[in-house]
Backbone as CSV, one residue per row, in Angstrom:
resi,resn,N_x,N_y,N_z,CA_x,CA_y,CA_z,C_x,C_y,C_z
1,UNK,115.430,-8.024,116.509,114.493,-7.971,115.397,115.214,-8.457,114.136
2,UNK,114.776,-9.070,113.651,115.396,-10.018,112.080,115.365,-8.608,111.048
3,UNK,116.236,-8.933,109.880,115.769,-7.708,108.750,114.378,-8.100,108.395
4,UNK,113.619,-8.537,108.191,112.718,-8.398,107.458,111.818,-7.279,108.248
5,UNK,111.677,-7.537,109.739,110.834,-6.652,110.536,111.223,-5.746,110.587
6,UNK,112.524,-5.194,110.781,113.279,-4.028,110.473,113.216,-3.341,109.783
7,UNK,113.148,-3.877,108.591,112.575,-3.197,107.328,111.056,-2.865,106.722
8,UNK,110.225,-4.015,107.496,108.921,-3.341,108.161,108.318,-2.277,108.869
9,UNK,109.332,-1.959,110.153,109.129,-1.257,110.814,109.573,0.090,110.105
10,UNK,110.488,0.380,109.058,110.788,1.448,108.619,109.848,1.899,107.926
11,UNK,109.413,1.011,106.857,108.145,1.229,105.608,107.179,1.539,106.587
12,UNK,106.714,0.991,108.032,105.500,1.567,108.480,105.726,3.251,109.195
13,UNK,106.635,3.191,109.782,107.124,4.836,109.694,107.088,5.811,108.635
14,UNK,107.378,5.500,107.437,107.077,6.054,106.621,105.804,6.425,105.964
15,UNK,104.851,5.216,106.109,103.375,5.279,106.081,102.516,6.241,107.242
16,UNK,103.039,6.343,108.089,102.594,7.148,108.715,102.802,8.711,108.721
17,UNK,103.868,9.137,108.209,104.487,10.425,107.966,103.531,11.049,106.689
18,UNK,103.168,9.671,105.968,102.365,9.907,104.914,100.607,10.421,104.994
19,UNK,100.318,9.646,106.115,98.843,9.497,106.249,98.826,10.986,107.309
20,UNK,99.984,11.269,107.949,99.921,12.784,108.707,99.839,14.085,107.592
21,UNK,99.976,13.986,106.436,100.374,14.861,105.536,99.248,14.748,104.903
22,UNK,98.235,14.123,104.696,96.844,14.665,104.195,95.798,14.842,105.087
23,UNK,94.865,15.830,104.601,94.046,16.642,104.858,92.862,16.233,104.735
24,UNK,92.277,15.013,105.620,91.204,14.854,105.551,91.158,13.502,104.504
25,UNK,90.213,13.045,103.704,89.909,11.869,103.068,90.827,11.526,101.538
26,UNK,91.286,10.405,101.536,91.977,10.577,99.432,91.759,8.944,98.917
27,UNK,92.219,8.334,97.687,91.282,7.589,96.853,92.376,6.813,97.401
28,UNK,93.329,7.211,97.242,95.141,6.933,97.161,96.271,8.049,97.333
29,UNK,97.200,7.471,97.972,98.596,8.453,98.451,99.548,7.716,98.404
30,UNK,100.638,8.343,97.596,101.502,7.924,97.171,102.735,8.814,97.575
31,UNK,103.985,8.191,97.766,105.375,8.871,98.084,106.166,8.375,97.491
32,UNK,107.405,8.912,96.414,107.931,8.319,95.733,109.429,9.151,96.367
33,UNK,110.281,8.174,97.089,111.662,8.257,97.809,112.863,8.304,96.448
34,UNK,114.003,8.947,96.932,114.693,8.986,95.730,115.891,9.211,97.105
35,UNK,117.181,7.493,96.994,117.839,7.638,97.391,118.781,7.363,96.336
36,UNK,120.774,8.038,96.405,121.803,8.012,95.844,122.803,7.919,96.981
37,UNK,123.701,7.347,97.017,124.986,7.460,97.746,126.427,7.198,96.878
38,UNK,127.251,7.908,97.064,128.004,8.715,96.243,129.342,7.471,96.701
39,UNK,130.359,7.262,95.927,131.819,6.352,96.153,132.334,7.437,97.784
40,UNK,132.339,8.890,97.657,132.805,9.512,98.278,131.999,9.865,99.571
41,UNK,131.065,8.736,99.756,130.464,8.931,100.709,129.007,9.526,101.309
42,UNK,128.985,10.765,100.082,127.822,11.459,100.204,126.750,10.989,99.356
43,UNK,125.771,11.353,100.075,124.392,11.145,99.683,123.425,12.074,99.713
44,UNK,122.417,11.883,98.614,120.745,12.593,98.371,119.635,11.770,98.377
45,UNK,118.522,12.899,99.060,118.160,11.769,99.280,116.681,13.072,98.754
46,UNK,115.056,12.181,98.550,114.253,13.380,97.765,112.678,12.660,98.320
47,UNK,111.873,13.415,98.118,110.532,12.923,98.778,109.784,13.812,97.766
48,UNK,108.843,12.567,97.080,107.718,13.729,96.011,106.093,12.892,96.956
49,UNK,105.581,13.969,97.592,104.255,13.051,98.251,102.963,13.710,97.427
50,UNK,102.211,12.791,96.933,100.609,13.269,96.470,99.392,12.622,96.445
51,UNK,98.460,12.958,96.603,97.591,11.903,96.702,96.003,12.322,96.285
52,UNK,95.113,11.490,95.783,93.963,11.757,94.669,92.680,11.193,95.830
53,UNK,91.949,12.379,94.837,90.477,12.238,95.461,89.903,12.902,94.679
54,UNK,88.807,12.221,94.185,87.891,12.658,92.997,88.100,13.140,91.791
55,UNK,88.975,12.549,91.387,89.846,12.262,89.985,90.918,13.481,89.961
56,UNK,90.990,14.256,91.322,92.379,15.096,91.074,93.389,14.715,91.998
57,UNK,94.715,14.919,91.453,96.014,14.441,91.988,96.021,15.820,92.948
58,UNK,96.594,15.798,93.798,97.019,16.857,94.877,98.199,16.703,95.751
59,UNK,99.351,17.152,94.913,100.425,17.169,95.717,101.241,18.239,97.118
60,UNK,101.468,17.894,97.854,101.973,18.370,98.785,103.393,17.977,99.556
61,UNK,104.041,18.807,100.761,104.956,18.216,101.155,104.529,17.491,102.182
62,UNK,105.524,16.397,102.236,105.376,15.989,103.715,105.085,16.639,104.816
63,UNK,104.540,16.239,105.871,104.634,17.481,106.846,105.623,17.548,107.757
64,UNK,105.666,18.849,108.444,106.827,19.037,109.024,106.216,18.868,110.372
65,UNK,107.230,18.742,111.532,109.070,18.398,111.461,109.307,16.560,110.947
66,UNK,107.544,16.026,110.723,108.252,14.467,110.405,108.942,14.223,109.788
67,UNK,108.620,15.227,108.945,109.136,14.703,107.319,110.911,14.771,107.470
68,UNK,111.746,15.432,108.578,112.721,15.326,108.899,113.110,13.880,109.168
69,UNK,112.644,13.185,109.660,113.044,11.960,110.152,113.603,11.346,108.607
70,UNK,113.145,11.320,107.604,113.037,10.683,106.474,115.029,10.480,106.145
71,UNK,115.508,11.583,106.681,117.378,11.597,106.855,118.011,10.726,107.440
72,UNK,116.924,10.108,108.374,117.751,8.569,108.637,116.687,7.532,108.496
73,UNK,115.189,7.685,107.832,114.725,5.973,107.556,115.415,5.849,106.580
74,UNK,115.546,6.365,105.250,115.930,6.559,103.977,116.629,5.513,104.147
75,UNK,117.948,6.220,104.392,119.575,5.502,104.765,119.124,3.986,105.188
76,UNK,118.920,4.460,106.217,118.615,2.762,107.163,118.411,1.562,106.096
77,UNK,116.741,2.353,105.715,116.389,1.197,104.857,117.118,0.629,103.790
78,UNK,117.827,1.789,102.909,118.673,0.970,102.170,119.726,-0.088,102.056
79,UNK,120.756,0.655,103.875,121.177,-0.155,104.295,120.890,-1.281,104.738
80,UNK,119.764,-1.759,105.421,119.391,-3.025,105.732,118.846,-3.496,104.643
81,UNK,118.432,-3.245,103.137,117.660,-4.246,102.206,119.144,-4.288,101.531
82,UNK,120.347,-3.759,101.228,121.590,-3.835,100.618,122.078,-5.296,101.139
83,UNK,122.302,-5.055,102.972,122.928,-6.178,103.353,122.207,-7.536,103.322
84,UNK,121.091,-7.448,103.547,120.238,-8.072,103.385,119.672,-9.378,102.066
85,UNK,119.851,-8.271,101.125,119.364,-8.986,99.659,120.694,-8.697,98.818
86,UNK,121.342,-7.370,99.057,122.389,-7.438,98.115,122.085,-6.312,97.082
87,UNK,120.465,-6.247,96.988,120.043,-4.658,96.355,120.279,-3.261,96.532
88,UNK,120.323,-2.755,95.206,120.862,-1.700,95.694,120.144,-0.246,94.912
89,UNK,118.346,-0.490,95.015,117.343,0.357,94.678,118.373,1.676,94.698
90,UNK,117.270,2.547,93.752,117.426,3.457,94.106,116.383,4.855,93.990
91,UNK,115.394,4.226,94.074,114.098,5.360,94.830,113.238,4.044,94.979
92,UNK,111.660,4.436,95.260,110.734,3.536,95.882,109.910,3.958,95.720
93,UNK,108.811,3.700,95.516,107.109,4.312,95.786,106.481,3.776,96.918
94,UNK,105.861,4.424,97.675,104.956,3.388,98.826,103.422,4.151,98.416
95,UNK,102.642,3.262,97.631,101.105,3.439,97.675,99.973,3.202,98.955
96,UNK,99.007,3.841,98.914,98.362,3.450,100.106,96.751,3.795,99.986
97,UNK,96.040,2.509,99.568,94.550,2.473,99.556,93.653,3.273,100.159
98,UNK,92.774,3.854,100.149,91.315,4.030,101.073,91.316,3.366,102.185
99,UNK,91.628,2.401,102.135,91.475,1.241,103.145,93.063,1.092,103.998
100,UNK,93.817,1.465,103.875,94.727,1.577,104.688,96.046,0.476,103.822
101,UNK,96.090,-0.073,102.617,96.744,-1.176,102.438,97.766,-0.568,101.672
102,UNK,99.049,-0.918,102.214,99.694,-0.398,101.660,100.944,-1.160,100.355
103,UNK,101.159,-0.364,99.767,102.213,-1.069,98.498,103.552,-0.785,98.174
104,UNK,104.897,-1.651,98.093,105.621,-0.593,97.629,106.216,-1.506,96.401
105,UNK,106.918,-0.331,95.716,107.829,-0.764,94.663,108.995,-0.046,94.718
106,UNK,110.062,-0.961,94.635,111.570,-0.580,94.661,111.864,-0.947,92.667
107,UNK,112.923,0.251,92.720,113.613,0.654,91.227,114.632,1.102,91.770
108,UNK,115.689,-0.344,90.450,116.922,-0.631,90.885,117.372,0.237,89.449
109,UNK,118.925,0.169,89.434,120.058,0.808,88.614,120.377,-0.587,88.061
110,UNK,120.250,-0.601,86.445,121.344,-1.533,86.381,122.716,-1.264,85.931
């Protein structure tokens, strides 16, 4: 698999962890990732998920046990868009329509 699909395949894992974590119908759902990795190796990593329907925001957690997995897409992904592009984000949003379409935005450090 090339990076680009690789890195497809992660963002759609993640979309799905997302669309398991609400309850029925929303306008929009949003997850905003918050990765750091440290000189010394260590890393944090953070998940804020919420999503609107009928002009109220409604946040929740991911659900569990998926939301575990997120300890190694996180990583992954960074690692493969690092080697990849050379970026070196550090959180993300992934939006996601009524309609299933999804969006993301990466925010870098300068």
């Amino acid at each position: 698999m090339n990076p680009i699909e690789e890195q497809k395949s992660i963002i759609s894992q993640l979309c799905e962890i997302m669309h398991l974590s609400v309850d029925g119908e929303y306008e929009v759902m949003n997850c905003r990732f918050d990765y750091s990795k440290s000189k010394d190796g260590s890393s944090s990593l953070g998940a804020e998920f919420w999503y609107e329907l009928h002009g109220h925001s409604v946040s929740k957690a991911l659900v569990y046990p998926e939301r575990k997995k997120l300890s190694k897409l996180i990583p992954e992904l960074h690692s493969l868009m690092n080697k990849h592009t050379g970026g070196n984000w550090s959180c993300f949003v992934i939006s996601i329509d009524e309609k299933g379409k999804a969006t993301t935005k990466f925010e870098y450090s300068l």
